[in-house]
C-alpha beads as a LAMMPS data file, in Angstrom:
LAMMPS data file: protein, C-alpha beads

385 atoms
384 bonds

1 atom types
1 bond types

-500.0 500.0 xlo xhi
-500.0 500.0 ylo yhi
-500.0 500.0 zlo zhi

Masses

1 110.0

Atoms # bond

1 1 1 6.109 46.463 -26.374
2 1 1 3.889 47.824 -23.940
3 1 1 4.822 48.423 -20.486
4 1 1 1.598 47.066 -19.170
5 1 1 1.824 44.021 -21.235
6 1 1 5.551 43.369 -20.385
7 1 1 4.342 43.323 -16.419
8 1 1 1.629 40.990 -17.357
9 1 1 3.631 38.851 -18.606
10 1 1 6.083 38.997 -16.134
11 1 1 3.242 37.977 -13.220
12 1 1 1.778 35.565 -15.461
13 1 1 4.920 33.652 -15.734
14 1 1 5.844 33.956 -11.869
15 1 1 2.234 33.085 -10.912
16 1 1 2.498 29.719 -13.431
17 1 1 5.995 29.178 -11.798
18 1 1 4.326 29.033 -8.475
19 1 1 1.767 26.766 -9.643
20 1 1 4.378 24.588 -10.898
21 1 1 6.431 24.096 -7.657
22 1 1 5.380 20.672 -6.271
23 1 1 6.658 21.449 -2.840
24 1 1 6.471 24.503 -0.744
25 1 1 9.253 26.358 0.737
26 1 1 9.127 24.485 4.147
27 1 1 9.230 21.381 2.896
28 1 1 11.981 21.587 0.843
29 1 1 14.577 22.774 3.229
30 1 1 13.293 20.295 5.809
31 1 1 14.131 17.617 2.966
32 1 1 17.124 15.547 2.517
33 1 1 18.028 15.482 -1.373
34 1 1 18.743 11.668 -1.765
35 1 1 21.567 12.179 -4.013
36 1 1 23.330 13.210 -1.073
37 1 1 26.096 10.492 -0.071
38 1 1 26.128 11.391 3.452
39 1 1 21.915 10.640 3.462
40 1 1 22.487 7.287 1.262
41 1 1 24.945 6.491 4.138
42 1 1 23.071 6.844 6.974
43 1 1 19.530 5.608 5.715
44 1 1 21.090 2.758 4.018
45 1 1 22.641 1.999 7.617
46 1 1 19.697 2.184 9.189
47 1 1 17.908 -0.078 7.058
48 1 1 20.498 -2.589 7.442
49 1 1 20.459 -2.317 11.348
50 1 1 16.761 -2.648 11.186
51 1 1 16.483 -5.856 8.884
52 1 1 19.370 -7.653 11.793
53 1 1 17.870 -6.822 14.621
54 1 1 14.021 -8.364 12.954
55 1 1 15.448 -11.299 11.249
56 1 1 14.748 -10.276 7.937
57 1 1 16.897 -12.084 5.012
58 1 1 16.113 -9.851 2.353
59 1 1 14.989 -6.167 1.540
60 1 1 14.684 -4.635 -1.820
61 1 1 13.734 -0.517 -0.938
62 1 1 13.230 1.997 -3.292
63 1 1 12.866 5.748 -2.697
64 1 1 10.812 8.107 -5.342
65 1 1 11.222 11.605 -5.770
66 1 1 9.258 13.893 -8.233
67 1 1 8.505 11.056 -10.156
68 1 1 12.133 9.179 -10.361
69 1 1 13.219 6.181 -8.085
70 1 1 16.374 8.434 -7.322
71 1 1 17.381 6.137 -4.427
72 1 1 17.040 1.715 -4.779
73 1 1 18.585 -1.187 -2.478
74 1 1 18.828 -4.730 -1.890
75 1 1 20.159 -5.911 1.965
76 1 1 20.686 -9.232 2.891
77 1 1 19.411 -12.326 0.434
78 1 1 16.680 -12.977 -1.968
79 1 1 18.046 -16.630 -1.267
80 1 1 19.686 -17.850 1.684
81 1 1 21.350 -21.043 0.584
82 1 1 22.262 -19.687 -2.285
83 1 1 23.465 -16.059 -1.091
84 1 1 21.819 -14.486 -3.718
85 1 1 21.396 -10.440 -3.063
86 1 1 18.140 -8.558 -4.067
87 1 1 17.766 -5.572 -6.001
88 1 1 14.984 -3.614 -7.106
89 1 1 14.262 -6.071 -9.883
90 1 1 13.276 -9.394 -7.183
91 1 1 9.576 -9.923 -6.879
92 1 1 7.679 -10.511 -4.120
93 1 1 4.350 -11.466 -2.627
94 1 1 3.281 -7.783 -1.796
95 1 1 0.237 -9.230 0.351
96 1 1 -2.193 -6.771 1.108
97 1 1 -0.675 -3.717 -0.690
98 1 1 -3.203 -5.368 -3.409
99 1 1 -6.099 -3.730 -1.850
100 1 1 -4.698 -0.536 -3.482
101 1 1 -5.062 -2.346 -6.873
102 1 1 -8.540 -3.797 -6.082
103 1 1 -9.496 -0.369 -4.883
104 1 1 -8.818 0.921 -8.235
105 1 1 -10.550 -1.730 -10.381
106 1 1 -13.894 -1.065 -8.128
107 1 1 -13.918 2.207 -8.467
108 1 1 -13.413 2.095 -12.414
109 1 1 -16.424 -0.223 -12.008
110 1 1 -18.290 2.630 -10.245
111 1 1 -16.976 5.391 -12.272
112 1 1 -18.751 3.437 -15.106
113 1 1 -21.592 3.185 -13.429
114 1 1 -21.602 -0.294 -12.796
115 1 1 -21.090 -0.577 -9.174
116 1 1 -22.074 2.339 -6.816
117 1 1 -20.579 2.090 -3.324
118 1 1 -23.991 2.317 -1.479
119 1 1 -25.137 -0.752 -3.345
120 1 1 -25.672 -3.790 -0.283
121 1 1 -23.063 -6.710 -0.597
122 1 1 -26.457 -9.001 -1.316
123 1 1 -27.040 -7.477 -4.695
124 1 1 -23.722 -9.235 -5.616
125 1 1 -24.201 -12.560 -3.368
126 1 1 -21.884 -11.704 -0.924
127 1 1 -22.238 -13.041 2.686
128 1 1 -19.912 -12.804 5.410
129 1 1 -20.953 -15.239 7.689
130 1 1 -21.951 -15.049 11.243
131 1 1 -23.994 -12.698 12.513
132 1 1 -23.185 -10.507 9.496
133 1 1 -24.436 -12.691 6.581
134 1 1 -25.796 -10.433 4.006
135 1 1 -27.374 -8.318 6.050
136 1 1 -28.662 -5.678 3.717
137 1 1 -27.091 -2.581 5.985
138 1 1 -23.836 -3.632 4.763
139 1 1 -22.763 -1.632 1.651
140 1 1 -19.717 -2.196 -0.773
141 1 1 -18.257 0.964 0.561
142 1 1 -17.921 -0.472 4.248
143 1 1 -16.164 -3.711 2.729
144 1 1 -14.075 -0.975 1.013
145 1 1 -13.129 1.355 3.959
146 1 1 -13.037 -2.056 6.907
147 1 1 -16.037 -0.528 8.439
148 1 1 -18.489 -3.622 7.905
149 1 1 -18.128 -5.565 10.859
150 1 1 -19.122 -3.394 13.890
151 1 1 -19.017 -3.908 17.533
152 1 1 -21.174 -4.965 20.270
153 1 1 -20.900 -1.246 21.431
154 1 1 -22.657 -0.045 18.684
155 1 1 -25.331 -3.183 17.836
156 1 1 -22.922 -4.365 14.878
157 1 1 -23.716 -1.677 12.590
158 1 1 -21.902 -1.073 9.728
159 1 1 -20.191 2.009 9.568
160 1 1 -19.463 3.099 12.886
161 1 1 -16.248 1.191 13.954
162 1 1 -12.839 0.406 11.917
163 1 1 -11.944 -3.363 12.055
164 1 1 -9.320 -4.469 9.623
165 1 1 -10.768 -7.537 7.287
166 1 1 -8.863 -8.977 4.347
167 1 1 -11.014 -11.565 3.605
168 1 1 -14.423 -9.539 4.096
169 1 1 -12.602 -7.193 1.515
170 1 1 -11.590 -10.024 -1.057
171 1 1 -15.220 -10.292 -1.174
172 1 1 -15.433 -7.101 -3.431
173 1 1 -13.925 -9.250 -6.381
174 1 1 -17.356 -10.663 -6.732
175 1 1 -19.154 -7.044 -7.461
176 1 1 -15.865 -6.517 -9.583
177 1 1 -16.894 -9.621 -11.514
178 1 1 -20.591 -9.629 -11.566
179 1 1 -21.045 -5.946 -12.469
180 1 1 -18.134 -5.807 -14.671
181 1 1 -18.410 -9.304 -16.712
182 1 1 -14.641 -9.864 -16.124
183 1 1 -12.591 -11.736 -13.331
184 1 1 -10.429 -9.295 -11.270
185 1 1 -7.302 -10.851 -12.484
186 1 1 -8.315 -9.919 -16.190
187 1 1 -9.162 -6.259 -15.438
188 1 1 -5.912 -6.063 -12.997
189 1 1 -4.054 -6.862 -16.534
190 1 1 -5.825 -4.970 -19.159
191 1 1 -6.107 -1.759 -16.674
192 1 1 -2.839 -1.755 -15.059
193 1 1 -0.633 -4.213 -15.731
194 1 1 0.011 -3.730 -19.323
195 1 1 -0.899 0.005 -19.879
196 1 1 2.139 0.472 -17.141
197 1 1 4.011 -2.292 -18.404
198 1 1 4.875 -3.983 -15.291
199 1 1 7.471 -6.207 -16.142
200 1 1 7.661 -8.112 -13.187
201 1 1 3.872 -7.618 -11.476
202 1 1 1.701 -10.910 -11.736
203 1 1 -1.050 -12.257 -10.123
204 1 1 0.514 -15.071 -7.755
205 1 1 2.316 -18.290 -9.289
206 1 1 0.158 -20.363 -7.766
207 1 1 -3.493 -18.870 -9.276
208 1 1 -1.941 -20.694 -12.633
209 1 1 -5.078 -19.186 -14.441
210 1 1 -4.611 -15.556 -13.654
211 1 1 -0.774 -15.587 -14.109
212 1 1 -1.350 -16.858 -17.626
213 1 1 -3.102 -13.589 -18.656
214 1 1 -0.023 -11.474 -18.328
215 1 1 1.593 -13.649 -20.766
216 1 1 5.063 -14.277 -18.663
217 1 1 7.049 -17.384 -19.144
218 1 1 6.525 -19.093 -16.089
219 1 1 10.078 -20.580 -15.364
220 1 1 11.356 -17.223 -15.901
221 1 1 9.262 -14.989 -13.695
222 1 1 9.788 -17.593 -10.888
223 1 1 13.289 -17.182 -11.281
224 1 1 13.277 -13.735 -9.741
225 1 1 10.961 -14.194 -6.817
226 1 1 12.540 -13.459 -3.220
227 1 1 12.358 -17.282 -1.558
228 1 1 9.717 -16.880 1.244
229 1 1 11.174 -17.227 5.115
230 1 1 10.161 -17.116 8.664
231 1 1 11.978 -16.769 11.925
232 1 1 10.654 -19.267 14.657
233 1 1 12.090 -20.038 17.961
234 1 1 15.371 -18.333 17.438
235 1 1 16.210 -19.948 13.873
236 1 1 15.359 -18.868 10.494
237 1 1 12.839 -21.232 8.577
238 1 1 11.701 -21.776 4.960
239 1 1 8.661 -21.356 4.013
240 1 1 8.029 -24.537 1.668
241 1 1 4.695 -25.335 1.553
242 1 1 2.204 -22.831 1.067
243 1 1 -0.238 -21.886 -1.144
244 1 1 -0.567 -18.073 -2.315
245 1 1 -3.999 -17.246 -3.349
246 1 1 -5.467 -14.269 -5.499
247 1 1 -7.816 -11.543 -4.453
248 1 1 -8.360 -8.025 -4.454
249 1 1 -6.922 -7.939 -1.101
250 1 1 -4.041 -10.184 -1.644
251 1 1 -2.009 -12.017 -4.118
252 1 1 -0.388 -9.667 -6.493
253 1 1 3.718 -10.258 -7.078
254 1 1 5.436 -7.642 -7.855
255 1 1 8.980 -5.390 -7.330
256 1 1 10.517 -1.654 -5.914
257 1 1 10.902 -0.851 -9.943
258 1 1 7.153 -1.701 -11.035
259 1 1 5.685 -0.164 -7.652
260 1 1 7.852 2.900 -8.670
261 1 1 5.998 3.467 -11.829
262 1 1 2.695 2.318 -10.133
263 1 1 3.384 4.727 -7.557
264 1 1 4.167 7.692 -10.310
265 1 1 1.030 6.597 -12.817
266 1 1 -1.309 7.567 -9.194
267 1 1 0.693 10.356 -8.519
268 1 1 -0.085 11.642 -12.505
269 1 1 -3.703 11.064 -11.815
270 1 1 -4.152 7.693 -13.862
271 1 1 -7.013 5.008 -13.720
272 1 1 -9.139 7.002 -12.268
273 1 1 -11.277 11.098 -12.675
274 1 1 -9.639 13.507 -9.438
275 1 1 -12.711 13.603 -7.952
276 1 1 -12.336 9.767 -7.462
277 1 1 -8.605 9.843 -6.566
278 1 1 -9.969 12.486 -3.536
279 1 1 -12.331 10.483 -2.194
280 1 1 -9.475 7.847 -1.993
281 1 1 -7.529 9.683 -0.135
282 1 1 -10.477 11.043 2.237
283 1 1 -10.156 9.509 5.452
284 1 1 -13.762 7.820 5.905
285 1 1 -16.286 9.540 8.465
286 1 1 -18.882 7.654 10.488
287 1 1 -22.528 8.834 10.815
288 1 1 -21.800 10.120 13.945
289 1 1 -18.680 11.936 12.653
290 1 1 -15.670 10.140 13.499
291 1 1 -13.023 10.347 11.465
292 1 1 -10.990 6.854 10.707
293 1 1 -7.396 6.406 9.454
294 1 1 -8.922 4.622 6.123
295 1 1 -10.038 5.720 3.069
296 1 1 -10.753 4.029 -0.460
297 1 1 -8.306 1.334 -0.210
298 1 1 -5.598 3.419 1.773
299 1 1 -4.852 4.554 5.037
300 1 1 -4.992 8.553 5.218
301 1 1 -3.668 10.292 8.531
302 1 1 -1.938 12.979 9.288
303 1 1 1.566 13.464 10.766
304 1 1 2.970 17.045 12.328
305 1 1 0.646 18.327 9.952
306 1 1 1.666 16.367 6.874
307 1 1 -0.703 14.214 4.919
308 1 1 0.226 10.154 4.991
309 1 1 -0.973 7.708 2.708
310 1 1 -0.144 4.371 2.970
311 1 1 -0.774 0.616 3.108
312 1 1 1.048 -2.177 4.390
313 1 1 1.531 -5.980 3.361
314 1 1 1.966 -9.357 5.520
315 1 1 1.610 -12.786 4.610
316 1 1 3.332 -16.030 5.063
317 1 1 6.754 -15.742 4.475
318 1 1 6.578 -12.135 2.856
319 1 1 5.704 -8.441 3.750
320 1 1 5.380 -5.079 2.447
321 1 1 5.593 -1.259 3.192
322 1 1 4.277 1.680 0.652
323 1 1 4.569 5.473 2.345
324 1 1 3.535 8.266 -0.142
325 1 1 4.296 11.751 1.446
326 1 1 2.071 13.759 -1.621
327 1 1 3.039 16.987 -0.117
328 1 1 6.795 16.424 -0.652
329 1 1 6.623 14.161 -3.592
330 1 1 8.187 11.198 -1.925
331 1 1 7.736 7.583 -2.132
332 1 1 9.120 4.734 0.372
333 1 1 8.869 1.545 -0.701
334 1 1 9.714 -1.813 1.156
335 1 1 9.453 -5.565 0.479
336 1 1 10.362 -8.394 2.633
337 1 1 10.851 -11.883 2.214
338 1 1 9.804 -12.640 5.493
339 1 1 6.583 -11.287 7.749
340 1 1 8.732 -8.986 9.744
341 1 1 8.876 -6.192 8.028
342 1 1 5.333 -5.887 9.244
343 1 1 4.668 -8.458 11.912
344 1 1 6.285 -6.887 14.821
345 1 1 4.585 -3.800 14.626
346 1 1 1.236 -4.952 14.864
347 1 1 0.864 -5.163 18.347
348 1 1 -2.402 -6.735 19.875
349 1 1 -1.682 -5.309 23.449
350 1 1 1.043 -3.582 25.325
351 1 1 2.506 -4.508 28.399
352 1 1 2.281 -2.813 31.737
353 1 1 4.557 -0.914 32.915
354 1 1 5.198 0.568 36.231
355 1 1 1.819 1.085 37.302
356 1 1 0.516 2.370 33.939
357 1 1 -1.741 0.892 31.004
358 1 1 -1.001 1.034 27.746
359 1 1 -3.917 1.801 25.323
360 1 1 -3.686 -2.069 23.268
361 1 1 -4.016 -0.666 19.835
362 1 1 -1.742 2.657 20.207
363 1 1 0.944 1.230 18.789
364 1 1 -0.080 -0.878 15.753
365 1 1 0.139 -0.360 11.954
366 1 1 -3.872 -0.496 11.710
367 1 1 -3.626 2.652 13.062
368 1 1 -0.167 4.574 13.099
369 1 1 2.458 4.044 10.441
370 1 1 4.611 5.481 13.407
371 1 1 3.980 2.151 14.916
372 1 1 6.749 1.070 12.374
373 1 1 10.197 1.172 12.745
374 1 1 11.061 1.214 8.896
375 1 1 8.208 3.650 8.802
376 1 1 9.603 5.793 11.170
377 1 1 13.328 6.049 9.872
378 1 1 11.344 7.211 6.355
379 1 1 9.720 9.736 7.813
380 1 1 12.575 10.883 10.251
381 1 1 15.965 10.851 8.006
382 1 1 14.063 11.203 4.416
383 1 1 11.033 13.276 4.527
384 1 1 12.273 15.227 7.470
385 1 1 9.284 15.029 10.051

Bonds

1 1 1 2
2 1 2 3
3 1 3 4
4 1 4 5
5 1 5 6
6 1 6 7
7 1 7 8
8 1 8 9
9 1 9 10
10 1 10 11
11 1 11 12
12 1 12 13
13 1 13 14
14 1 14 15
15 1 15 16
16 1 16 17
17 1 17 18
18 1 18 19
19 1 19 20
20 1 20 21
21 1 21 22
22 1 22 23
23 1 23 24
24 1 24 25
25 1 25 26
26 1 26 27
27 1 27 28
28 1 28 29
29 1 29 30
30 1 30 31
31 1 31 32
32 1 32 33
33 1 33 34
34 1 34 35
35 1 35 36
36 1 36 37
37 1 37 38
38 1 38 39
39 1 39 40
40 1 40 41
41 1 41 42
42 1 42 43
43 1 43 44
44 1 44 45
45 1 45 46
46 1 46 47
47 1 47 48
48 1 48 49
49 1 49 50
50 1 50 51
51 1 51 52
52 1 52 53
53 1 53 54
54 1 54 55
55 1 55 56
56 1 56 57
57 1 57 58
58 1 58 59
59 1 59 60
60 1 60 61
61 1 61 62
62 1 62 63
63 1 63 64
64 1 64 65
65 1 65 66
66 1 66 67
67 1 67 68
68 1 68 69
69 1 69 70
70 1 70 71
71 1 71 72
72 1 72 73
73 1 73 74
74 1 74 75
75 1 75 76
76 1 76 77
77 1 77 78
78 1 78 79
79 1 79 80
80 1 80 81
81 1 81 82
82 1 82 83
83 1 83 84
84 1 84 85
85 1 85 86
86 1 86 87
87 1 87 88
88 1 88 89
89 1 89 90
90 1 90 91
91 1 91 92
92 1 92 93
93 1 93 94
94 1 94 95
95 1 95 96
96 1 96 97
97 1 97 98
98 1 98 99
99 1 99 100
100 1 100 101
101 1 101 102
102 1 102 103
103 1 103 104
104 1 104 105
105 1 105 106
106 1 106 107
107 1 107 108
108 1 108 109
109 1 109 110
110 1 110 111
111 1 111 112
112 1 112 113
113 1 113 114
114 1 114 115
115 1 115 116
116 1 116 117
117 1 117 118
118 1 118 119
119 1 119 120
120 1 120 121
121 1 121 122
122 1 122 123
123 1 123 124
124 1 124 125
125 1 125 126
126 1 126 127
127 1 127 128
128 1 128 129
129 1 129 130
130 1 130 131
131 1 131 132
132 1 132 133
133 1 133 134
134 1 134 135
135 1 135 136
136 1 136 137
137 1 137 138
138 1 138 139
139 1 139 140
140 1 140 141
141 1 141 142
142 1 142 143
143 1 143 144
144 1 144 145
145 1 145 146
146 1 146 147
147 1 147 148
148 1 148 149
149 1 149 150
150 1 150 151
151 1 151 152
152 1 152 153
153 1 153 154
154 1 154 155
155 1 155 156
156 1 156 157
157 1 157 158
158 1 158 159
159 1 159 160
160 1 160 161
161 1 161 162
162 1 162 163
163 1 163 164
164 1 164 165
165 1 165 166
166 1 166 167
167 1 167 168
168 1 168 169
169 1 169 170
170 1 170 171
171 1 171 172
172 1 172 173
173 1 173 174
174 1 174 175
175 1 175 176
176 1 176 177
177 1 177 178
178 1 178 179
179 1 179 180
180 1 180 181
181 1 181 182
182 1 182 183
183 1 183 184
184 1 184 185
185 1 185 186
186 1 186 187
187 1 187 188
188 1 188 189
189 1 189 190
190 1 190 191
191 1 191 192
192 1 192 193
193 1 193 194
194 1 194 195
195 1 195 196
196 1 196 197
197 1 197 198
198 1 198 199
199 1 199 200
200 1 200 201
201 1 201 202
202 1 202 203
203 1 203 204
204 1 204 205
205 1 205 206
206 1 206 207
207 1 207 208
208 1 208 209
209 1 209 210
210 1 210 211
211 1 211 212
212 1 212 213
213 1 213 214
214 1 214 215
215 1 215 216
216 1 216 217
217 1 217 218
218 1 218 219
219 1 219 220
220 1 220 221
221 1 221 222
222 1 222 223
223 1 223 224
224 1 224 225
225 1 225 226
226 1 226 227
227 1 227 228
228 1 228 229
229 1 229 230
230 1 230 231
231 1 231 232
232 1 232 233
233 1 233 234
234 1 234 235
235 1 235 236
236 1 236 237
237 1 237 238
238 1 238 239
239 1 239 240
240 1 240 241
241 1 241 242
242 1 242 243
243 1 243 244
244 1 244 245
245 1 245 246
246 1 246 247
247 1 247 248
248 1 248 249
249 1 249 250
250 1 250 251
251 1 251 252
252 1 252 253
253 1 253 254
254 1 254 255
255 1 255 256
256 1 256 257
257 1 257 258
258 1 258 259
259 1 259 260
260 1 260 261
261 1 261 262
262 1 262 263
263 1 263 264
264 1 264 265
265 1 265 266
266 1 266 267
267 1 267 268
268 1 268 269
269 1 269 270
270 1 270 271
271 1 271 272
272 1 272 273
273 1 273 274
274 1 274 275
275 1 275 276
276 1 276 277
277 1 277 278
278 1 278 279
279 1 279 280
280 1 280 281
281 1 281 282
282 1 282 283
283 1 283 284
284 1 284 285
285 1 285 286
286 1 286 287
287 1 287 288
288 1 288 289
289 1 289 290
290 1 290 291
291 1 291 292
292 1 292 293
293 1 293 294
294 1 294 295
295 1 295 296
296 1 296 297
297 1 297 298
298 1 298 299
299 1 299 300
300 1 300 301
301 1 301 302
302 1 302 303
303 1 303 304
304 1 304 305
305 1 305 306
306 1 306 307
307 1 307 308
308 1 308 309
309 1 309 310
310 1 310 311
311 1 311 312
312 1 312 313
313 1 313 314
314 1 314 315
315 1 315 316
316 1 316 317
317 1 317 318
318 1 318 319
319 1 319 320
320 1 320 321
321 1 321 322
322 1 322 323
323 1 323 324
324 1 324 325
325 1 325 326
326 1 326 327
327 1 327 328
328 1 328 329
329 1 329 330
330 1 330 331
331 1 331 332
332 1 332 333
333 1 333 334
334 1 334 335
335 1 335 336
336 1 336 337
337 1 337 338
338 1 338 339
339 1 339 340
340 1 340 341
341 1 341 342
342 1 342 343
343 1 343 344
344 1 344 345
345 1 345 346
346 1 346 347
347 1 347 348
348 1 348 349
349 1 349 350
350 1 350 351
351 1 351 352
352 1 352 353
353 1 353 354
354 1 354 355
355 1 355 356
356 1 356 357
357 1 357 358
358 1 358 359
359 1 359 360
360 1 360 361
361 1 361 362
362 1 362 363
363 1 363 364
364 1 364 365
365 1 365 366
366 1 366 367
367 1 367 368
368 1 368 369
369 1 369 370
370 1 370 371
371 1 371 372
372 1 372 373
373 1 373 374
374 1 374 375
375 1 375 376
376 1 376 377
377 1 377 378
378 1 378 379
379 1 379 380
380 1 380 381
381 1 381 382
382 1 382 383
383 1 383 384
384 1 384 385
């Protein structure tokens, strides 16, 4: 063969070998391989110490790597009275990490050009109430990114100001259903649900029409959900009497397994074109250029450098924590069947100390995932930052 060719060949395979690599040099030897024993040890330790010391009965936590959930554990109890131990399998009420999955339906909406993000929320009979109402300014996209609301500092206008609202952005599942001719819950199923085959991922028990889509045997899917808990005044309390409604911001029951190979399908580029997926993971900008910690349904920041992605979940009895570290292919996920896997980190104000203030949103998980302590340990003894 020719010399010439044999060198081209040569580069052309080192170049695609290059290409290939999903991590770069850096972050590979600042990675802990999770096969490792001695990292199972100590993460698994820490998780353990963390769930005591917030009052948590049960965790189920998964860890993905390069596509496989290489790392999976239950702590405490899925049931109290009945000691029964979690594993990656037990459901749970995943609470606002459903705004990723409403994200995704709306934007398939606009891809088809049914919906376009700079449509007003009136078009689709959407009022907020208040001062807001429908007030024509208002645009799906600032439902989509929490920038609807305003402040008095800047006359209210949409856009300008990040303020977290779940049920301003369960509102979007009336564009979803007006533009698309199909309820939320139906599209969740025939988009996501089933081409994944989520086994155990259901609209919540008690929306008794959307569960039935899926199909599941009632009895038996309620069999594996985490019982729901909350500690109050020293003691740990069951939750027993509360309704769990269905939205594309909350409501959607699911496990570590099925969020694994949710997790992987976005990863591969599913559901959605990649110019989409970037704008989803694009924090948003106001019109006078500020950059917020939000994008399409995600929070986007950055951390020593490294991109972040991530959304939590807290509701009633149940919470939720989903870290994607794209640049090192890893995956954290955590579910709770109590709020404090989430609750204590969302800190309205901080206390004085000394004679010092402490800026009263620095440390909360609408705006640093550092604000976590579960968050932190990922980041620290797993993804090496």
């Amino acid at each position: 063969m020719n010399p010439k060719i044999v060198l081209l060949l040569a580069l052309a395979t080192y170049t695609l070998s290059c290409r290939s690599t999903r991590m770069s040099a850096a972050s590979r030897a600042s990675y802990k391989q999770p096969a490792d024993s001695t990292w199972n040890v100590a993460f698994e330790s820490k998780m353990e110490t963390l769930r005591r010391r917030y009052h948590i009965p049960g965790l189920s936590a998964g860890i993905v790597y390069q596509g496989k959930l290489v790392w999976k554990k239950g702590f405490g109890y899925a049931d109290v009275d009945r000691q029964v131990a979690p594993d990656e399998h037990t459901v749970y009420q995943i609470a606002s990490l459903t705004k990723t999955f409403g994200s995704i339906i709306l934007l398939q909406q606009v891809e088809a050009g049914k919906i376009s993000l700079d449509d007003p929320i009136q078009k689709y009979g959407i009022g907020l109430g208040g001062r807001w109402g429908s007030d024509p300014r208002i645009k799906i996209k600032h439902l989509l990114t929490h920038t609807a609301m305003g402040t008095t500092w800047n006359g209210f206008k949409p856009g300008y100001s990040f303020r977290y609202n779940g049920d301003w952005y369960s509102q979007l599942g009336k564009a979803i259903e007006k533009a698309s001719g199909q309820t939320f819950g139906e599209l969740l199923v025939d988009h996501i649900i089933r081409p994944l085959h989520l086994q155990y991922t259901a609209p919540s028990l008690d929306d008794s029409v959307d569960f039935a889509l899926t199909g599941y045997d009632r009895a038996s899917f309620a069999a594996r959900v985490a019982k729901p808990y909350d500690w109050q005044h020293g003691h740990l309390v069951p939750i027993r009497r509360f309704k769990y409604g269905f939205s594309p911001a909350a409501g959607i029951m699911s496990c570590v397994s099925d969020l694994a190979l949710y997790s992987n399908a976005i990863d591969q580029g599913d559901f959605l074109d990649s110019a989409t997926w970037k704008k989803v993971f694009t924090p948003f900008v106001s019109p006078r250029g500020k950059v917020f910690q939000y994008g399409l349904g995600w929070f986007v920041t950055y951390y020593k450098g490294v991109k972040l992605v991530w959304h939590t979940g807290w509701w009633t009895g149940y919470s939720a924590l989903l870290v994607k570290v794209p640049e090192k292919a890893l995956t954290f996920i955590i579910l709770a069947n109590s709020q404090d896997l989430s609750r204590p980190f969302y800190h309205i104000a901080q206390p004085i100390r000394g004679f010092s203030f402490y800026k009263p949103f620095h440390k909360n998980l609408n705006n640093t995932l550092l604000a976590s302590d579960f968050g932190k340990a990922f980041l620290k003894q797993v993804a090496g930052l």
